[in-house]
Each structure stands twice: as C-alpha cells, then as structure tokens.
N, C-alpha and C positions, 0 to 999 in steps of 0.2 A: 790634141795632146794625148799622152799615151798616158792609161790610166794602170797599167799592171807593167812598167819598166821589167826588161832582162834583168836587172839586178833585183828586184824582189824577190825575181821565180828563183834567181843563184839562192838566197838569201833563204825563199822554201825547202829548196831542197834541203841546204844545208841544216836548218832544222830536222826537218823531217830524216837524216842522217843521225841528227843528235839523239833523236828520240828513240830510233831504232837502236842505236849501240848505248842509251841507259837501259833501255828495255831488257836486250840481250847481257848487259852486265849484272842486272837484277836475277836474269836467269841463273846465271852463274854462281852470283852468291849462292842463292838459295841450294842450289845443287850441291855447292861446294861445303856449306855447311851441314849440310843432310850425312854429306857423306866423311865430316870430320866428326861426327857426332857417336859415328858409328864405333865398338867396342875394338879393341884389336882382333884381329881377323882367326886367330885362335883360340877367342871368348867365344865366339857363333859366327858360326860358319853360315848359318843360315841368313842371318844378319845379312851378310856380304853378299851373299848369292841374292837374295832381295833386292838388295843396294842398285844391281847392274843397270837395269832402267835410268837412274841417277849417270851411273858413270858414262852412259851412251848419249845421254841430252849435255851432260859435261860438255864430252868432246866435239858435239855438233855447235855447241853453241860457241866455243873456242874457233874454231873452225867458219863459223859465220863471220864472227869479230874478226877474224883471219884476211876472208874474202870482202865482207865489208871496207876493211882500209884500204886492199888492193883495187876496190871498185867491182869486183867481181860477186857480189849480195846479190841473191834473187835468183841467180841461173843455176841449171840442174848441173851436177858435178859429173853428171852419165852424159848425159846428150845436149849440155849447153843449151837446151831452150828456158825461154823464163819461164819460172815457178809462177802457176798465177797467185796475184794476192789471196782469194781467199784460200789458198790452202799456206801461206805466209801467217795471214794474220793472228790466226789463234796456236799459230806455231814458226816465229822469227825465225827460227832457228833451223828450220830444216835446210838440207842440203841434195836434196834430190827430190824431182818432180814426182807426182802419185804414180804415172806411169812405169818411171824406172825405178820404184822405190818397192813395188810388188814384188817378187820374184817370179819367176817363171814356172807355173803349174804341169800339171800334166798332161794337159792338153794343149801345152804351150807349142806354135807353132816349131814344127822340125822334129816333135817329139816321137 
C-alpha cells in the first residue's frame, strides 16, 4: 500500500504554491504601503529618492506573482536556470539568478 499517494504530493505542492504567493502578497503590501505613505513627491524629493529600493522590490515582487501563475516562479529571467532555494528563501521574490544578477566588472571577461 502506498503510503504518500500522487495526490498528496498534487495537494503539497499546491500548498506550498499557496504559501509562496500569501508570502509574496505580504510583500507587496508592505512595499505598497511604505510607498503610499510617502508625502507627495514635491514635499521631499528626498523621501522618493529613498523610497526607490521599495519601488524595485514592488515590481520584482509583481513580477514573481506574474511568473508564479504562469508556472514560471524560481527560473532566472537571464538564463532560465533555477534560482536555488537558498538564495529564494530569504528573497521569494527575486528574479534572476546571483550569477546574472551581478553586473559585469572590469575584469569581466572580453573586457
């Protein structure tokens, strides 16, 4: 007798799906409220220019939820390899691997 049925592991995943997009919708809030909090953009300018951090985890995290419903969550948006978990877990939301998420130095090859 099968003690872990196909349909459980359906049933994990699909959890484990759930969790990831309340996680990444919490992100959102919070981002989203940081940045409705802020004064209008002609009170402090400095305000906003601070803010941008906010508005770049915004769009990453829109973007996650994006690729999450398509099924596409986890792979680098550069070079389609999976993101590994640990560099996911203390950051759902990223969208490209550590690798293509560097830029290219000076001693980048070709340079």
């Amino acid at each position: 007798m099968d003690d872990f049925p196909a349909a459980r592991v359906g049933e994990a995943a699909d959890a484990r799906i759930a969790a990831l997009r309340d996680e990444l919708q919490k992100y959102r809030r919070q981002h989203e409220d940081a940045l409705t909090a802020l004064p209008p953009r002609s009170e402090d300018p400095v305000l906003h220019a601070l803010a941008a951090p906010s508005r770049e985890v915004l769009h990453q995290v829109n973007a996650a939820l994006r690729r999450l419903a398509e099924g596409r969550y986890g792979r680098c948006i550069s070079c389609q390899r999976p993101i590994p978990a640990k560099q996911l877990k203390p950051r759902p939301y990223l969208l490209e691997c550590l690798a293509c998420s560097i830029p290219p130095g000076p001693l980048a090859k070709g340079s």
